[in-house]
py3Dmol code that shows the C-alpha trace and the ligand (Angstrom):
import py3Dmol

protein = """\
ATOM      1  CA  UNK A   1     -15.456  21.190 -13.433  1.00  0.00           C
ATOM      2  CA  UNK A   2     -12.745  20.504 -10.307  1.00  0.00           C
ATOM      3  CA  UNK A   3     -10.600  17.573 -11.038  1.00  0.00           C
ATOM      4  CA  UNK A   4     -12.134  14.800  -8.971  1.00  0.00           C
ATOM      5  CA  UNK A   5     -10.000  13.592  -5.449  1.00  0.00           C
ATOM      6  CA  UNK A   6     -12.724  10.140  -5.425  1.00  0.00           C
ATOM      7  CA  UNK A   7     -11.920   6.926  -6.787  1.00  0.00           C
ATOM      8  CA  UNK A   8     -14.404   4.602  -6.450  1.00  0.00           C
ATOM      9  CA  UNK A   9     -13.477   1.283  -5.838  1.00  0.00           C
ATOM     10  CA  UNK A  10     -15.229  -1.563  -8.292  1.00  0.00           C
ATOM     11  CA  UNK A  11     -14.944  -4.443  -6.309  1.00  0.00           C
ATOM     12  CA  UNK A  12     -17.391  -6.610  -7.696  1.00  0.00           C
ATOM     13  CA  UNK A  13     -16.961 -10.037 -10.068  1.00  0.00           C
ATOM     14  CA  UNK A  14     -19.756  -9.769 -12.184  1.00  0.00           C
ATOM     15  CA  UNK A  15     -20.276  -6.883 -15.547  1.00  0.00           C
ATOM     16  CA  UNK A  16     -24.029  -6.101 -14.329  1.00  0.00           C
ATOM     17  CA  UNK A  17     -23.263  -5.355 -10.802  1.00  0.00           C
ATOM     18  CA  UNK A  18     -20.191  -3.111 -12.137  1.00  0.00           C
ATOM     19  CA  UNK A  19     -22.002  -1.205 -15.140  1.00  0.00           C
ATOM     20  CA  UNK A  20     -25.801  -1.035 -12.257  1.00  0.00           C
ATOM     21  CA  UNK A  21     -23.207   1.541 -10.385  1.00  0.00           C
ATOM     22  CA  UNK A  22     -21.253   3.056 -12.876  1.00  0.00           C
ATOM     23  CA  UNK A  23     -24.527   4.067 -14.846  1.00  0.00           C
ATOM     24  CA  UNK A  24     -25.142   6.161 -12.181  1.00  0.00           C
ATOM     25  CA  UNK A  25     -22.023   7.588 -12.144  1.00  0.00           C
ATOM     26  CA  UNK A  26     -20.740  10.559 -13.961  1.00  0.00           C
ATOM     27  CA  UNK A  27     -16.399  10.747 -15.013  1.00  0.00           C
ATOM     28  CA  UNK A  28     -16.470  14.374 -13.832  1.00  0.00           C
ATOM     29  CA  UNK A  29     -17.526  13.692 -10.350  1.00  0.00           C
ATOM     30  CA  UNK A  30     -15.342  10.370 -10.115  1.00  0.00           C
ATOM     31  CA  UNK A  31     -12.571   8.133 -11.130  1.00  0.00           C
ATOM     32  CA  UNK A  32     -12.954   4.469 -11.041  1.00  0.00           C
ATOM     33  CA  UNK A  33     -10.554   1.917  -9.945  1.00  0.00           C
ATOM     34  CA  UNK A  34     -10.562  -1.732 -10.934  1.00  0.00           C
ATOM     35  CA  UNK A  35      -8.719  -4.680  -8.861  1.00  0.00           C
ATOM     36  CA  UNK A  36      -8.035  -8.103  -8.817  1.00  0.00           C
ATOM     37  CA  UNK A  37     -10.951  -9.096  -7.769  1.00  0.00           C
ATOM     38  CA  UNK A  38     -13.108  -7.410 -11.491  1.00  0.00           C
ATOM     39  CA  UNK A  39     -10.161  -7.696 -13.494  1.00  0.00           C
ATOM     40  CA  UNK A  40      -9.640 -11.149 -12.490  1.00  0.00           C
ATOM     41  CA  UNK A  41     -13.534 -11.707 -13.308  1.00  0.00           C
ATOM     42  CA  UNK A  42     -14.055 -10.207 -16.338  1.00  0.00           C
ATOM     43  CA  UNK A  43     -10.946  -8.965 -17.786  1.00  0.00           C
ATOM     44  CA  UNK A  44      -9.442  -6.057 -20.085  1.00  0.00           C
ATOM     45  CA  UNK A  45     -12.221  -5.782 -22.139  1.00  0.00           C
ATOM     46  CA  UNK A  46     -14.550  -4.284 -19.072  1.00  0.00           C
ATOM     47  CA  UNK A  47     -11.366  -2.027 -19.054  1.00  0.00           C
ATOM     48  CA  UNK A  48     -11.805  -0.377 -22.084  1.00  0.00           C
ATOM     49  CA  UNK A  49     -15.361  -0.180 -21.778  1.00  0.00           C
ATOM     50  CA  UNK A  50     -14.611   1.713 -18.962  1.00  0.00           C
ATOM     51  CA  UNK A  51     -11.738   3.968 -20.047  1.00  0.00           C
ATOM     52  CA  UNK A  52     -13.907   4.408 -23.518  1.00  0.00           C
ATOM     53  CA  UNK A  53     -16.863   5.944 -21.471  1.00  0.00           C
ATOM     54  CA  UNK A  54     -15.015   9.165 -20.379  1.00  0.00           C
ATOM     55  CA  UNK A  55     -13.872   7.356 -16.968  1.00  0.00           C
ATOM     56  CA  UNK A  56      -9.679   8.057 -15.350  1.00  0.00           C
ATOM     57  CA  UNK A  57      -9.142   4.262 -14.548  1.00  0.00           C
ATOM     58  CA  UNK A  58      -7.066   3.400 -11.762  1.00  0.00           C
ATOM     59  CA  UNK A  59      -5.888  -0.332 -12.592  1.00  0.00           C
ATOM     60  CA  UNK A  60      -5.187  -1.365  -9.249  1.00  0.00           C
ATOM     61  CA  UNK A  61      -3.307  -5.109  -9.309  1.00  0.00           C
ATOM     62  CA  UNK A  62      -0.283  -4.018  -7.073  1.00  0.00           C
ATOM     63  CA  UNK A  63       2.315  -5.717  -9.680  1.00  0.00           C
ATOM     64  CA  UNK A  64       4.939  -7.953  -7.893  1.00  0.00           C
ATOM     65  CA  UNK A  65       7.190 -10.349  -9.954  1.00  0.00           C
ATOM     66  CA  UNK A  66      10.265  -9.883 -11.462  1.00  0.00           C
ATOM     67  CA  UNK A  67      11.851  -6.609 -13.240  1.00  0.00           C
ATOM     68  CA  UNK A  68      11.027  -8.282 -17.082  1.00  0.00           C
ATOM     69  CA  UNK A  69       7.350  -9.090 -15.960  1.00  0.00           C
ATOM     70  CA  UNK A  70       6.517  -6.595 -14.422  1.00  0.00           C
ATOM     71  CA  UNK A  71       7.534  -4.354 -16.944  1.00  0.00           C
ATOM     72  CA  UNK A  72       5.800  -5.697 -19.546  1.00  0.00           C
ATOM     73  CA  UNK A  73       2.665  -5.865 -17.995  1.00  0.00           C
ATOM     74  CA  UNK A  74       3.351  -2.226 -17.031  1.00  0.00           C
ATOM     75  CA  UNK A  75       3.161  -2.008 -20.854  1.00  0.00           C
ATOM     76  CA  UNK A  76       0.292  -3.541 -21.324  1.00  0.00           C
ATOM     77  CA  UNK A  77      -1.624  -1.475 -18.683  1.00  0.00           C
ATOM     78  CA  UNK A  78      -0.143   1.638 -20.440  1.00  0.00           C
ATOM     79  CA  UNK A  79      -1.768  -0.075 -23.715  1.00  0.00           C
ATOM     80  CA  UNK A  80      -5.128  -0.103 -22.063  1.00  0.00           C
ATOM     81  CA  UNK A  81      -5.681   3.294 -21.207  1.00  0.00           C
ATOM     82  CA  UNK A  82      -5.291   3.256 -18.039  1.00  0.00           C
ATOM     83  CA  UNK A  83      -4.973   6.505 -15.848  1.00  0.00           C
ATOM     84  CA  UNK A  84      -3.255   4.901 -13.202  1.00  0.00           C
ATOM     85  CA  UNK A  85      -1.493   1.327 -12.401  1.00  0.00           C
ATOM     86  CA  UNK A  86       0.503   0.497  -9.448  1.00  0.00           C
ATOM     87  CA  UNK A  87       3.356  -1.713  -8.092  1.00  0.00           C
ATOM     88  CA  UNK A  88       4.304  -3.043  -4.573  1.00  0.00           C
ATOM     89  CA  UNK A  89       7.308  -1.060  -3.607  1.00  0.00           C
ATOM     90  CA  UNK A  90       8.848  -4.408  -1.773  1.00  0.00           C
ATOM     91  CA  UNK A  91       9.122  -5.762  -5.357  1.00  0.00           C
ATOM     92  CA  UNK A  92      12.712  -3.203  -5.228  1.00  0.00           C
ATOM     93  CA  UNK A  93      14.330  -0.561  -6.748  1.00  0.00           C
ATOM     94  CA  UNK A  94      15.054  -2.216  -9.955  1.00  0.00           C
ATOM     95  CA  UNK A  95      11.359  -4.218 -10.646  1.00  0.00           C
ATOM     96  CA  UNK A  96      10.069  -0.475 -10.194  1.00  0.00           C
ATOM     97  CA  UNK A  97      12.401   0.950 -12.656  1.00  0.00           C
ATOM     98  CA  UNK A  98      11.526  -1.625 -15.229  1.00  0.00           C
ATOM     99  CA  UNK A  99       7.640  -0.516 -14.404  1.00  0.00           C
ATOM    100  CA  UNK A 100       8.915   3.096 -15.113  1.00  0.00           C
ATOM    101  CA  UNK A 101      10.292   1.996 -18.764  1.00  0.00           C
ATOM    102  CA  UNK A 102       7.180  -0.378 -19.001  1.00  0.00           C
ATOM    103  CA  UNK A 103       5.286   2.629 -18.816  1.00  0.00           C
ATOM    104  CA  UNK A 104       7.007   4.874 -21.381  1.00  0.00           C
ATOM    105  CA  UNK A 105       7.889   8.462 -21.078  1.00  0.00           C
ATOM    106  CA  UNK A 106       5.310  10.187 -22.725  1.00  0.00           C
ATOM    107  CA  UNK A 107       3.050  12.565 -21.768  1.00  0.00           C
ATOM    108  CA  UNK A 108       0.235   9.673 -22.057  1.00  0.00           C
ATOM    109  CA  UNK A 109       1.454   7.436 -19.859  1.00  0.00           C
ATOM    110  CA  UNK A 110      -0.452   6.562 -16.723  1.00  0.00           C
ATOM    111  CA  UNK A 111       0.641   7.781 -13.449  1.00  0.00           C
ATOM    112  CA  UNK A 112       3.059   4.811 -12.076  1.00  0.00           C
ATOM    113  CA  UNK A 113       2.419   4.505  -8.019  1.00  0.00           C
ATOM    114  CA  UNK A 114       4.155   1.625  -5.508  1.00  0.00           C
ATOM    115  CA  UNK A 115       2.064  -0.042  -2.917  1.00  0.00           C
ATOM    116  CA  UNK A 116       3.856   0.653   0.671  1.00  0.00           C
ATOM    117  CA  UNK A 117       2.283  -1.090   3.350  1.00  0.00           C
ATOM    118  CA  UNK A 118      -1.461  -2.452   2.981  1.00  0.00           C
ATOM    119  CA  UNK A 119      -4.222  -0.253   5.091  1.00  0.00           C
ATOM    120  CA  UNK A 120      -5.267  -3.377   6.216  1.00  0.00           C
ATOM    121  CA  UNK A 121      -1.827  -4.038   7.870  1.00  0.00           C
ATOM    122  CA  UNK A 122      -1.380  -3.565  11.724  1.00  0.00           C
ATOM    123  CA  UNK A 123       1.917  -3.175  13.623  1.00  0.00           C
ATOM    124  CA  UNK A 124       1.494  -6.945  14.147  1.00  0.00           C
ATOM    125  CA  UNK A 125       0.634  -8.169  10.701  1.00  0.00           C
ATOM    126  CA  UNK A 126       3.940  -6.108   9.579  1.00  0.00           C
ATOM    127  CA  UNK A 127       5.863  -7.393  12.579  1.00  0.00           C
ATOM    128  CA  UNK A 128       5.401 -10.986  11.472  1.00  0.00           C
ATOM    129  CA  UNK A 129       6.622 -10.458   8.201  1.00  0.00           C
ATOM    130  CA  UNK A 130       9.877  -9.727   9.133  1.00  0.00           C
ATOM    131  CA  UNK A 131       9.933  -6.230   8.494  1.00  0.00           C
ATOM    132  CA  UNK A 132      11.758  -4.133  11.189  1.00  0.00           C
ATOM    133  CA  UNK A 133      10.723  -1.058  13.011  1.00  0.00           C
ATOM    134  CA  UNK A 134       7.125   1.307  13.209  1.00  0.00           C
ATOM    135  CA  UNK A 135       4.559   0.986  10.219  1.00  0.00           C
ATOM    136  CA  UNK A 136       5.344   4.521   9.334  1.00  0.00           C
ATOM    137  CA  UNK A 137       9.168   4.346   9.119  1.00  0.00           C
ATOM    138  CA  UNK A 138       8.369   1.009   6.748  1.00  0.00           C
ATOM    139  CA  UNK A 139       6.188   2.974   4.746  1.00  0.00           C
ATOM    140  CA  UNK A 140       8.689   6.174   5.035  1.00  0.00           C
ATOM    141  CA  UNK A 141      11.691   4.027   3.798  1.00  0.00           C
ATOM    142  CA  UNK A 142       9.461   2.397   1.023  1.00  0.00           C
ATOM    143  CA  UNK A 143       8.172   5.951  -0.143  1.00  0.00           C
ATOM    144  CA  UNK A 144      11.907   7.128  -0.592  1.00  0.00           C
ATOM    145  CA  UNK A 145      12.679   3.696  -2.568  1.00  0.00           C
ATOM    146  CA  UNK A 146       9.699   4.527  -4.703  1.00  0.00           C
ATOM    147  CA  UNK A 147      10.885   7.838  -5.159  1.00  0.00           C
ATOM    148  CA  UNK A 148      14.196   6.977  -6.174  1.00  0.00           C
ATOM    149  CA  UNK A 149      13.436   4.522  -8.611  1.00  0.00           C
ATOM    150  CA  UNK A 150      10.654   6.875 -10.816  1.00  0.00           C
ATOM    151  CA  UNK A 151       7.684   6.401  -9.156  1.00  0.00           C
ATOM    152  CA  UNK A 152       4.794   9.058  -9.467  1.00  0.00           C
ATOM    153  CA  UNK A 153       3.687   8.494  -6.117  1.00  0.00           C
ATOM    154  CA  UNK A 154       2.587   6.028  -3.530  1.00  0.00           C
ATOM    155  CA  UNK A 155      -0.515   3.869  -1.937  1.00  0.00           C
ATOM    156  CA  UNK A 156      -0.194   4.809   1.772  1.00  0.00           C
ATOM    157  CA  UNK A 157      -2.701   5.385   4.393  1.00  0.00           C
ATOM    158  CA  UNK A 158      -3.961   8.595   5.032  1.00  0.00           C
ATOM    159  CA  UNK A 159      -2.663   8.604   8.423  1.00  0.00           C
ATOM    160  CA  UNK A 160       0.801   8.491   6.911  1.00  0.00           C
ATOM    161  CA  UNK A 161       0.008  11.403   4.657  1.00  0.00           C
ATOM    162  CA  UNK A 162       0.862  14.227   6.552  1.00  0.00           C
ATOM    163  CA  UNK A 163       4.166  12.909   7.063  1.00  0.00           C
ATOM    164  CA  UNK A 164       4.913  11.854   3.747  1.00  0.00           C
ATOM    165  CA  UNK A 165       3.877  15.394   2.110  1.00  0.00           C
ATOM    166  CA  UNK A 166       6.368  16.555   4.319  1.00  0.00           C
ATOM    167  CA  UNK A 167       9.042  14.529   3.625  1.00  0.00           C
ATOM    168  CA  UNK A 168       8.462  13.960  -0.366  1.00  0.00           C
ATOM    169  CA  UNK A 169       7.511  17.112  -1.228  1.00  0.00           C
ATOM    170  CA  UNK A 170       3.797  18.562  -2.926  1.00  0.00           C
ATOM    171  CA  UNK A 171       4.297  16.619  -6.116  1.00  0.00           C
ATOM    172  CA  UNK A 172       4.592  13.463  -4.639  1.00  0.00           C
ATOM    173  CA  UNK A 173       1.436  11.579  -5.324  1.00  0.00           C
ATOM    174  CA  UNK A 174      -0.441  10.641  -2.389  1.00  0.00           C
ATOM    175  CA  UNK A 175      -3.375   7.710  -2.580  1.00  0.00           C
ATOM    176  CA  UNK A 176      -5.247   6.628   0.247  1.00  0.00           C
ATOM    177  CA  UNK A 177      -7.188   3.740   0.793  1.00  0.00           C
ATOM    178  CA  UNK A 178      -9.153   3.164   4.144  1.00  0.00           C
ATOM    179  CA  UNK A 179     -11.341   6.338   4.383  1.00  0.00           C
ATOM    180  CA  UNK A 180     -13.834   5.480   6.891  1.00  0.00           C
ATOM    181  CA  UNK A 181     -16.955   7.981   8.078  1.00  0.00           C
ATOM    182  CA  UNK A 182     -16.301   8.105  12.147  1.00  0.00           C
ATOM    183  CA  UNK A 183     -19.379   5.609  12.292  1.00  0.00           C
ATOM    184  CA  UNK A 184     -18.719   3.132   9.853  1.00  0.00           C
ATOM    185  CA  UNK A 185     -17.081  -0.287  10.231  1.00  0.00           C
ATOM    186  CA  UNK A 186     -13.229  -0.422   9.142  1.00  0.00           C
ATOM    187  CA  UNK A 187     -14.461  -3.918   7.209  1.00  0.00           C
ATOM    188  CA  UNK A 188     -11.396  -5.446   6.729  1.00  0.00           C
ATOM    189  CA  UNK A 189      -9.040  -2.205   7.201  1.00  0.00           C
ATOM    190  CA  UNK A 190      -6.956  -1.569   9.527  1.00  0.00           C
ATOM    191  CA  UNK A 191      -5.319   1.865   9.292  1.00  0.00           C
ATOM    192  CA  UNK A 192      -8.456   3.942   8.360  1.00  0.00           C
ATOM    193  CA  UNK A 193      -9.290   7.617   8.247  1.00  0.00           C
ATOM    194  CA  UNK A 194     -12.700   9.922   7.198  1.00  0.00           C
ATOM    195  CA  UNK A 195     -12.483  11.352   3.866  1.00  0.00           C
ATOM    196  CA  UNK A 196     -12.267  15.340   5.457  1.00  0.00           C
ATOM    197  CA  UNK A 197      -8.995  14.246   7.504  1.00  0.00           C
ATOM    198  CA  UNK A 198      -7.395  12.258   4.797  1.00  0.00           C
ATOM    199  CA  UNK A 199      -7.544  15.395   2.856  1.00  0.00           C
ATOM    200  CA  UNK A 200      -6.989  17.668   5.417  1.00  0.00           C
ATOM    201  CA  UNK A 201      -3.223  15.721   6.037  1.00  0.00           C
ATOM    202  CA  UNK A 202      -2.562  15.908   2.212  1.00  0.00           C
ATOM    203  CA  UNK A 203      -3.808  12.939   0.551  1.00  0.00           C
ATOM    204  CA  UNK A 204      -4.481  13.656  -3.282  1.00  0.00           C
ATOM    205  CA  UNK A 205      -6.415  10.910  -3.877  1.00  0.00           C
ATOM    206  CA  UNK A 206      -9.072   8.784  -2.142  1.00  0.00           C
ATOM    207  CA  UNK A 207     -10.058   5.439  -2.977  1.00  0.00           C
ATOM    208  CA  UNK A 208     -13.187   4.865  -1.530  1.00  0.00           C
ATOM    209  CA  UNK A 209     -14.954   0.936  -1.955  1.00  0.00           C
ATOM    210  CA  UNK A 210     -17.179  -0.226   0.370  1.00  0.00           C
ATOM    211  CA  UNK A 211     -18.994   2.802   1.991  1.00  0.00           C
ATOM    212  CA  UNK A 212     -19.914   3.614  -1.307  1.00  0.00           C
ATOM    213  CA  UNK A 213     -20.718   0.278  -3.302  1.00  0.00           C
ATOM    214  CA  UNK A 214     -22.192  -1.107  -0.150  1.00  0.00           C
ATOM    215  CA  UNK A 215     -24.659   2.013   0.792  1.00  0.00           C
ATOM    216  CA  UNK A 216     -28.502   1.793  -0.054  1.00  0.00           C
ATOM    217  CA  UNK A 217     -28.031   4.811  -1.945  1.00  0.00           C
ATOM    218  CA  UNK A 218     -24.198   4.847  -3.375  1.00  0.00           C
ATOM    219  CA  UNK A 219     -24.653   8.279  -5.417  1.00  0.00           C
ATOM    220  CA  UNK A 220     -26.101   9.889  -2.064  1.00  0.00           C
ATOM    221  CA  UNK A 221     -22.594   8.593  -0.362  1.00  0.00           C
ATOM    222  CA  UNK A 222     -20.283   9.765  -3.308  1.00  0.00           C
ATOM    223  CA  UNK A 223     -22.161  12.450  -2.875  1.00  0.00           C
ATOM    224  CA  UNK A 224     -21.573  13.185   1.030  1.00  0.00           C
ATOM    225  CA  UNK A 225     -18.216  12.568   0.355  1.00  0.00           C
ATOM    226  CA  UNK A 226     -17.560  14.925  -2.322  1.00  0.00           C
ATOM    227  CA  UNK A 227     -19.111  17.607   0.485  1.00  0.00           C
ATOM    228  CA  UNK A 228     -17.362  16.322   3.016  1.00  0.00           C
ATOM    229  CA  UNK A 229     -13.472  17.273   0.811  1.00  0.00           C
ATOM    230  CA  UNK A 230     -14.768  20.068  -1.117  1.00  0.00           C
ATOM    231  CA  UNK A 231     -11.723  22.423  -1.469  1.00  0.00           C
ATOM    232  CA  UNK A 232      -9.953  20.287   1.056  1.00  0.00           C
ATOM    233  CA  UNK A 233      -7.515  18.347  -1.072  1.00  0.00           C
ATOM    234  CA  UNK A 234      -3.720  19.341  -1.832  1.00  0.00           C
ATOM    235  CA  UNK A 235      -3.273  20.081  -5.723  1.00  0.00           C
TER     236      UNK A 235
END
"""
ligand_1 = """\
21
C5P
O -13.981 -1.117 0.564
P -12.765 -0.300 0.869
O -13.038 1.200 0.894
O -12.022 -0.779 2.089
O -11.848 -0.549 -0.412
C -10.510 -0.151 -0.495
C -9.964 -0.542 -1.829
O -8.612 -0.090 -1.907
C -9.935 -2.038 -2.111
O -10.235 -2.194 -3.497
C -8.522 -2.451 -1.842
O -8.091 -3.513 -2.673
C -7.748 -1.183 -2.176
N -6.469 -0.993 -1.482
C -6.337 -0.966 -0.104
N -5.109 -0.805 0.479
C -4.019 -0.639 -0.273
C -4.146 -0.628 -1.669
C -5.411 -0.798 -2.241
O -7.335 -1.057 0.598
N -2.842 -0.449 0.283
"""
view = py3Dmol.view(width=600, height=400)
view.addModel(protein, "pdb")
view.setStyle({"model": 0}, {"cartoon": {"style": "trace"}})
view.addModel(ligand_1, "xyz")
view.setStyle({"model": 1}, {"stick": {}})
view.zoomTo()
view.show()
């Protein structure tokens, strides 16, 4: 069975709603990935239920705080199960290095990856925080801190990809939010891209929410999806 590029996105508050989709779904065709929004909800025990059912979880609550914090609770992800966690890279070179050692060294710790710029960030929106030049040298000079400082890999959009494969190498891990069928709304994101192209520019993974919990038929969209990148997607 081919390792699966698709993490589906469980942004929902309630356990019913979450376990009515994931029923359907089987841990060979997809990984799941829970966010503030769930974990805020219901908490580490849905966690484990999930990670205990076969499922690669992606525990996806950007961490941002202080080196000591945030490495502990990089310890306590690592406790869970978890397949993945992530960081914001803005947090700096030494809150992600605590993350690293959060995370232990082993060869079961999850993969640790650093937030650069939200998809749902515009030129604008980045502007007004005070953060100088082009979204893609901000998320170019974040990548590079991340990389520095241990980091698997980074959250990007998949229109950075292409440039960021290039620049950080093959096994760099790439994860990219916003993919977008040419006819769907964007929602709330900004910098999107369809699932084909996102692979096609060297994303690894795609984390794909909406479009997929939000469809009349959400197995018949994983489903499209998983045609639309079959053998598309950089090892
Ligand atoms: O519904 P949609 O496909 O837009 O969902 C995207 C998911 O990816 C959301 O859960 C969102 O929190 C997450 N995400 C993102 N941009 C990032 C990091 C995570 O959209 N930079």
């Amino acid at each position: 069975m081919p390792e699966s590029r698709l993490i589906v996105a469980l942004d929902f508050s309630t356990v019913n709603e979450t376990l009515s989709l994931v029923d359907k779904l089987d841990p060979a065709d997809c990984r799941l990935k829970v966010g503030k929004q769930l974990f805020t909800a219901q908490g580490p025990e849905l966690v484990r239920q999930l990670v205990r059912r076969g499922f690669d979880v992606f525990l996806d609550l950007k961490f941002h705080d202080i080196p000591a914090t945030v490495e502990l609770a990089c310890r306590a992800a690592r406790d869970l199960g978890v397949w993945m966690v992530n960081v914001h890279a803005l947090g700096g070179g030494a809150m992600m290095r605590a993350a690293r050692a959060g995370v232990g060294d082993d060869g079961e710790r999850p993969l640790l990856i650093a937030v650069t710029v939200l998809t749902s960030m515009g030129e604008g929106d980045l502007q007004e925080t005070g953060i100088a030049g082009t979204t893609e040298q901000a998320v170019l000079r974040l990548a590079h801190l991340a990389q520095r400082n241990g980091m698997d890999g980074v959250v990007c959009s998949a229109r950075e990809a292409d440039v960021l494969r290039r620049e950080m190498g093959d096994a760099f891990c790439l994860v990219t939010p916003g993919i977008r069928s040419a006819q769907a709304a964007a929602d709330d994101q900004c910098r999107t891209m369809t699932a084909a192209a996102a692979c096609a520019a060297g994303s690894h993974y795609l984390v794909v929410g909406r479009p997929v919990t939000r469809a009349a038929d959400p197995l018949a969209s994983l489903r499209q999806l998983q045609r639309e990148i079959q053998g598309m997607c950089a090892r």
